[in-house]
C-alpha positions in Angstrom: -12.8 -23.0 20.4 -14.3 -19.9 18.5 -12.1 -17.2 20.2 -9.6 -14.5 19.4 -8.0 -15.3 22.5 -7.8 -19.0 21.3 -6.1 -17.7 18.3 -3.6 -15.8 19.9 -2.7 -18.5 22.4 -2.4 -21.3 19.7 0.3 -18.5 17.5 3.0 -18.3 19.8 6.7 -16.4 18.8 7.9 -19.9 18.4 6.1 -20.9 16.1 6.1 -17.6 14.1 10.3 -17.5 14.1 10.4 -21.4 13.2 7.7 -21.9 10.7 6.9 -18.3 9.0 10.4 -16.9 9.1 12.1 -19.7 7.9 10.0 -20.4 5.3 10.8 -17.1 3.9 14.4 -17.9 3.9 13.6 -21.7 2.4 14.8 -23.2 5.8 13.5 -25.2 8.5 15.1 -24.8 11.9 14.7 -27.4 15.0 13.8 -31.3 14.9 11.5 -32.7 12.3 8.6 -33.7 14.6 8.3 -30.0 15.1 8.7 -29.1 11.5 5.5 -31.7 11.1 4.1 -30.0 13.5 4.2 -26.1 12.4 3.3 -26.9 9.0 0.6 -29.4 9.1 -1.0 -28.2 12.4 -4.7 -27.0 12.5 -5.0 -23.2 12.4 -8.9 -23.0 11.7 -11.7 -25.3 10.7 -14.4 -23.5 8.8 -17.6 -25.8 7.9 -15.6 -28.5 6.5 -12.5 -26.9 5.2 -9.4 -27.0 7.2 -7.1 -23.8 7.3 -3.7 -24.9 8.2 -0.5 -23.5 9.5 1.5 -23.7 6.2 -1.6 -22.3 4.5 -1.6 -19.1 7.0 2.4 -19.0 6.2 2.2 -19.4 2.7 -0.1 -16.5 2.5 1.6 -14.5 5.4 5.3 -15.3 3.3 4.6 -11.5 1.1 3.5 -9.1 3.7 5.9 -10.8 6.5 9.1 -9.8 4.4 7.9 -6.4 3.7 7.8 -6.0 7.3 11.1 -7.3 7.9 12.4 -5.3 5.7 10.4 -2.2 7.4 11.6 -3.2 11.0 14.3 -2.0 13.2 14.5 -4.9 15.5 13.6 -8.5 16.0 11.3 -7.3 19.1 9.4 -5.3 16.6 9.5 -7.3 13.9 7.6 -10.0 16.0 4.8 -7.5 17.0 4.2 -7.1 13.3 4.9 -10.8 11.9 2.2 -11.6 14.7 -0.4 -9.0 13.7 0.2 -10.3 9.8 -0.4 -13.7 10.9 -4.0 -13.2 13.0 -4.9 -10.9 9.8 -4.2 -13.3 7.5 -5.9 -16.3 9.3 -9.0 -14.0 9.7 -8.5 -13.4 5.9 -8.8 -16.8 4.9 -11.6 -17.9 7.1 -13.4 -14.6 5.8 -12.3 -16.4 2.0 -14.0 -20.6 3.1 -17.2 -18.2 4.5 -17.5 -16.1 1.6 -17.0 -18.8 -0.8 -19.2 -21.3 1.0 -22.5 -18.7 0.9 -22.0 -18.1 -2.7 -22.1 -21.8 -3.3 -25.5 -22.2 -0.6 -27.1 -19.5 -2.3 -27.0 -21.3 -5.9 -25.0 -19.2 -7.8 -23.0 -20.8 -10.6 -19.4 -19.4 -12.1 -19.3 -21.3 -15.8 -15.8 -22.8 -16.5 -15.9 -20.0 -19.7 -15.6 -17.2 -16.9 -12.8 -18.6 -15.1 -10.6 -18.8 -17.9 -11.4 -15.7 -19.1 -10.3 -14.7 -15.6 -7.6 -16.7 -15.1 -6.1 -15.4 -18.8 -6.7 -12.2 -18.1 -5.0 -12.2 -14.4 -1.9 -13.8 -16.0 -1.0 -11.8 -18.8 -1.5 -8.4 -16.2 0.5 -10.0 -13.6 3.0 -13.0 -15.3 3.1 -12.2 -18.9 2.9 -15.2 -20.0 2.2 -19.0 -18.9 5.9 -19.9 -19.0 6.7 -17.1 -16.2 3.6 -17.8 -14.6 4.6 -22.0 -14.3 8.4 -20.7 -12.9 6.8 -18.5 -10.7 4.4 -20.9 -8.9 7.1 -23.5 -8.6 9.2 -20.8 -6.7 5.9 -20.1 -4.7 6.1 -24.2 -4.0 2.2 -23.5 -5.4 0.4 -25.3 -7.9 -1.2 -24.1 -11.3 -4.5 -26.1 -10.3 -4.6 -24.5 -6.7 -3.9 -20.8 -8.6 -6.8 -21.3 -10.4 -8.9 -21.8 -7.6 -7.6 -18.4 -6.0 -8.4 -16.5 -8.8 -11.9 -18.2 -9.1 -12.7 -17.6 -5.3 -10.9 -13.8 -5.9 -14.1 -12.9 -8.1 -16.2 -14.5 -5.8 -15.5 -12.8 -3.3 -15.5 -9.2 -5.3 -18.9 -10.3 -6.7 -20.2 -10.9 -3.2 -18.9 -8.3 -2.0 -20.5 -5.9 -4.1 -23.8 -7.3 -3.9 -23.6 -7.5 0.2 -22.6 -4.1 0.9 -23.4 -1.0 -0.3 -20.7 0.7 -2.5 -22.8 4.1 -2.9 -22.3 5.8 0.3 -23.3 8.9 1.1 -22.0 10.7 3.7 -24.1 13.8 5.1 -22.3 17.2 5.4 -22.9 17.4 9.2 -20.9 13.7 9.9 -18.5 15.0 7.5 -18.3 18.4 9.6 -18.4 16.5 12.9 -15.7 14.4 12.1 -13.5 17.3 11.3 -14.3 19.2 14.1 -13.3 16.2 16.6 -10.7 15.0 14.6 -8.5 18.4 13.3 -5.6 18.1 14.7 -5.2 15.3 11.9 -4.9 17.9 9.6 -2.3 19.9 11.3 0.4 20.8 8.7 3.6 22.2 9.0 4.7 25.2 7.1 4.4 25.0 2.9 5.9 26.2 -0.2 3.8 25.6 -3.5 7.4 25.3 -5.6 7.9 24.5 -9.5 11.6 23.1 -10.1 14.1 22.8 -12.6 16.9 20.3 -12.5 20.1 19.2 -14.2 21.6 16.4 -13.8 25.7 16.7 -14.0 25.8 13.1 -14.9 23.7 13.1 -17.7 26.1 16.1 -19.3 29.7 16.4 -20.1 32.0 18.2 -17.7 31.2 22.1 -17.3 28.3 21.7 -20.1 25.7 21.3 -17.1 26.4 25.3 -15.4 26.5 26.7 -18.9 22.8 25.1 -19.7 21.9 26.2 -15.9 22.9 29.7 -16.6 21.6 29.9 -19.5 18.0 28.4 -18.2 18.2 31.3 -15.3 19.0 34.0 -17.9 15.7 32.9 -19.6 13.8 33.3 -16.8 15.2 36.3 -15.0 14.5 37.7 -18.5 10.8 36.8 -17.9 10.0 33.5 -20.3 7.6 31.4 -18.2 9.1 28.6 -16.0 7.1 25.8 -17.1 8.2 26.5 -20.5 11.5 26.5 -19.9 11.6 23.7 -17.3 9.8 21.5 -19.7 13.2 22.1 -22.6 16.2 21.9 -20.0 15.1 20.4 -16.9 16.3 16.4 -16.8 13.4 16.1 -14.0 10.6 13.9 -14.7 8.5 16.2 -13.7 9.6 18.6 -16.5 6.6 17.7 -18.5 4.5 19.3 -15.9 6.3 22.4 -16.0 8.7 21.9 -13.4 5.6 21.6 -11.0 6.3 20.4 -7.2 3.0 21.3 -5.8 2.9 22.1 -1.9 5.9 20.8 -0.2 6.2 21.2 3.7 9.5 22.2 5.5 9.8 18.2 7.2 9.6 16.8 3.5 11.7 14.3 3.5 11.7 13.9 -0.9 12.9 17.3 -0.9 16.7 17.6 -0.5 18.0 19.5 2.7 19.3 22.0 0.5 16.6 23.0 -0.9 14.5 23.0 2.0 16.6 25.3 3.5 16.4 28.4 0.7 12.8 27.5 0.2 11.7 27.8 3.8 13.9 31.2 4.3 11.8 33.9 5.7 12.9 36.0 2.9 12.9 33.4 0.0 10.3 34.3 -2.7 9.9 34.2 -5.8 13.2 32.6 -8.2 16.3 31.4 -6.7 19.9 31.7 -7.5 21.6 28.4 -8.8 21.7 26.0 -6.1 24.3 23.3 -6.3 24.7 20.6 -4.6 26.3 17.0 -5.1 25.7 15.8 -8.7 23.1 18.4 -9.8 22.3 22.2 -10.1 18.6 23.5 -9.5 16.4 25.9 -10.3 13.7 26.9 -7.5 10.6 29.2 -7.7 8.7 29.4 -4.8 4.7 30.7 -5.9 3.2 30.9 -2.8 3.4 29.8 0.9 1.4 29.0 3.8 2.0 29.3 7.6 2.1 26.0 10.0 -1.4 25.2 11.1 -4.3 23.0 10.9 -5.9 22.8 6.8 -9.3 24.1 7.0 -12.1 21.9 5.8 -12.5 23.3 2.4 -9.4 21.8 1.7 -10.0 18.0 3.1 -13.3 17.6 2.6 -12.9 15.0 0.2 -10.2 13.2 2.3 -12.7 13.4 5.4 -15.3 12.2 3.0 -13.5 9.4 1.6 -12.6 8.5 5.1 -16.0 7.9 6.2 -17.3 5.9 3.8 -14.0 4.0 4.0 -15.4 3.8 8.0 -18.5 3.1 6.8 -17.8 -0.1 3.9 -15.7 -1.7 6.9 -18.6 -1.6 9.4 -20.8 -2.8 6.9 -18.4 -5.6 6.1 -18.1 -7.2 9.4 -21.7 -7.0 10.3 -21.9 -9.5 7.2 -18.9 -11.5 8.2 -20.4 -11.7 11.1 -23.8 -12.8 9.8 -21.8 -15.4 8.0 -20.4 -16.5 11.3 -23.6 -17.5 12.8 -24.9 -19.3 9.7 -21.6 -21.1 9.3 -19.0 -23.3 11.6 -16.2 -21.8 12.5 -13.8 -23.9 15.0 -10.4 -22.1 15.8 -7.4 -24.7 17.1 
């Protein structure tokens, strides 16, 4: 049954709240025939590799607690658990096809290379093979079958890159068209380009945190450059850059309510006055602002750019997968 509409039949709710949802929480729920069931039922059969349940919920077990964590309800968090699921099915028959044409087309990945891989993936993302052994017991995932994911990872990058075209050019006129249809995208509210200073009352004994303020405003309403003294006072990380903010927009939510407030006055210009608020005192200067609107092209070009050939890579991408397809055996259950 090689449909999508096969797919979502066979992935009910139930299955998604007893299988993929208690598996995040290290429980099974309901009788053991239907445990059985849920984890060694039949997702997808792809050439002669079987795709199963558990395998789609051990893969979906990362991105599925994310979203719980981003939902407000268990309504939505079931729209979103079974979105991750079809994507993550799709995923892994995209991995078997991949795999399976690099292996038909001769190509040969020498045991030297996958260690090197392998070594290199674990010390980036473990450490160290101790941490790395802990971790894949938690994961209920073995080193051997690791391996193998790391192996078909490069694969699948290698085969990528040599399938479709990573030097995409994108005329100016698409680039202009797309703007022109799609520019209410770039509709902005009103901005402040700010620099800010901040001290931190915690990180100072009691009263020593308005004296350094003051003192910091003295300096600059007695015209030393902001930047300079942001980068000696301020207990901002950003005080390295000089206190700099960039453009901030009056719905920013990063940007404390206090602050949007005096920046986004109609009068408010230049430097403020001490602004104080729980646990800290700032420092604002406001270097320029710009009226709500939509951002003219000179300004996303490159983000309209990089948009297309994003559009472009992902079209080029399934007309392989699907090339892949017809070569291949692809059975959904």
């Amino acid at each position: 049954m090689d449909s999508h509409d096969a797919l979502s039949y066979r992935l009910p709710m139930k299955w998604i709240r007893l299988g993929l949802v208690a598996g995040i929480a290290g429980l099974f729920v309901g009788p053991a025939c239907a445990q059985t069931l849920l984890l060694n039922g039949v997702a997808a059969v792809v050439n002669r590799s079987v795709i199963t349940f558990d395998d789609v919920r051990s893969a979906s077990m990362r991105p599925l607690e994310a979203a719980r964590r981003l939902t407000r309800d268990d309504a939505d968090f079931d729209r979103r658990a079974s979105q991750i699921q079809k994507d993550v099915l799709e995923q892994l028959i995209e991995r078997e096809l991949i795999v399976r044409e690099f292996e038909t087309k001769g190509y040969n990945l020498p045991e030297s290379i996958i260690d090197e891989i392998v070594d290199k993936q674990m010390k980036d993302e473990f450490g160290d093979r101790l941490t790395l052994t802990k971790t894949l017991r938690l994961r209920g995932q073995t080193y051997e079958s690791w391996r193998r994911d790391q192996r078909d990872q490069f694969v699948i990058a290698q085969m990528t890159v040599k399938n479709i075209n990573q030097n995409i050019v994108v005329s100016p006129k698409k680039i202009e068209k797309h703007y022109a249809e799609n520019s209410e995208k770039y509709r902005v509210g009103e901005r402040a380009k700010i620099r800010m200073i901040l001290i931190d009352k915690s990180r100072h004994s009691a009263g020593e945190s308005s004296k350094i303020a003051a003192a910091a405003l003295a300096r600059l309403t007695g015209g030393e450059e902001f930047a300079q003294v942001a980068d000696s006072v301020s207990d901002d990380a950003r005080r390295f850059k000089g206190g700099d903010r960039g453009w901030v927009e009056n719905k920013d939510a990063d940007l404390r309510k206090e602050l949007r407030t005096w920046v986004f006055k109609p009068e408010s210009s230049g430097l403020s006055e001490l602004i104080e608020v729980e646990g800290a005192i700032f420092i604002v200067k406001v270097e320029e602002k710009k009226a709500a609107g939509i951002l003219p092209l000179s300004e996303v070009r490159q983000d309209v750019e990089g948009t297309l050939r994003n559009e472009e890579r992902d079209r080029l991408r399934k007309g392989w997968i699907n090339r892949l397809r017809v070569k291949q055996f692809v059975a959904y259950f």
